[in-house]
C-alpha positions in Angstrom: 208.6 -17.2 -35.5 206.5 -15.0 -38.1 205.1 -11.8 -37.5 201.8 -12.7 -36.8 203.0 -15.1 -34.5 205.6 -12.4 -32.7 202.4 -10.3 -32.5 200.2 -12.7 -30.7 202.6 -13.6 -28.3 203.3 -9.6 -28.2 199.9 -9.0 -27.1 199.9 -11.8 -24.7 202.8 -10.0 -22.8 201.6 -6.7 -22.4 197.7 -8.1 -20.9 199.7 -9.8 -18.4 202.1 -6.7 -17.7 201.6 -4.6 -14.4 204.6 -2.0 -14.4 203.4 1.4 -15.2 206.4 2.6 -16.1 207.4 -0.2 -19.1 204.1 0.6 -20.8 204.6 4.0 -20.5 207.9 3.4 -22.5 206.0 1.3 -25.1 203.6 4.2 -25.7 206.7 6.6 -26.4 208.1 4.3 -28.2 205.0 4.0 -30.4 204.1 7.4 -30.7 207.6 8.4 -31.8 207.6 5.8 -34.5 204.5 6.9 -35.9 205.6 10.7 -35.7 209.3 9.8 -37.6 206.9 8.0 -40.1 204.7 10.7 -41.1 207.0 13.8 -40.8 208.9 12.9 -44.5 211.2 15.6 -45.7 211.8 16.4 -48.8 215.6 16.8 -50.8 216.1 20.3 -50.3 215.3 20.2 -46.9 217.5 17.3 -46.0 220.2 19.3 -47.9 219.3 22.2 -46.0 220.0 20.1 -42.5 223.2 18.5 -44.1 224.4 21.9 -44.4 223.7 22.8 -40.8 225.0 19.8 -39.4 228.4 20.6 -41.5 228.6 23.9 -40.0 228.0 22.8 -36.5 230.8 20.8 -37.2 233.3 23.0 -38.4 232.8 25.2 -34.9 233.2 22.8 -33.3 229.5 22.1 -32.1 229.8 18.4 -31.8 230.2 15.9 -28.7 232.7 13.1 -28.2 231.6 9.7 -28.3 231.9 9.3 -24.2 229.9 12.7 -24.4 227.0 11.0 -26.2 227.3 8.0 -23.8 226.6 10.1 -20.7 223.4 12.2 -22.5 222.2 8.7 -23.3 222.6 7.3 -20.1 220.3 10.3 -19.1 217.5 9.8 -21.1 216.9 6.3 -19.8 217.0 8.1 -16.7 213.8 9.9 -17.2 
């Protein structure tokens, strides 16, 4: 399929779509791409979060992959 395609039959879906809570995850979902989009950082503020992240990880502030799985599992819960 092409995109424009994909989109038509895209648009088609959601006019026929009636559960209030699936649109409401589409709207998240394109609000938060848009957000990640415009909020660019530059190098020495990705160095500056590298540098945290290593820190957090040398005391130990991290969470084991079955961790991760369960906070997950959560936020499709809400």
């Amino acid at each position: 399929m092409s995109t424009q395609a994909d989109l038509k039959w895209i648009q088609k879906e959601l006019q026929e779509l009636e559960d209030p809570a699936l649109i409401e995850v589409f709207k998240k979902m394109l609000k938060s791409r848009k957000k990640v989009a415009s909020k660019r950082i530059d190098i020495h503020q990705y160095n500056k979060e590298l540098d945290t992240s290593i820190a957090q990880i040398k005391t130990g502030e991290t969470y084991t992959h079955q961790q991760m799985g369960e906070r997950i599992k959560k936020w499709s819960e809400q």
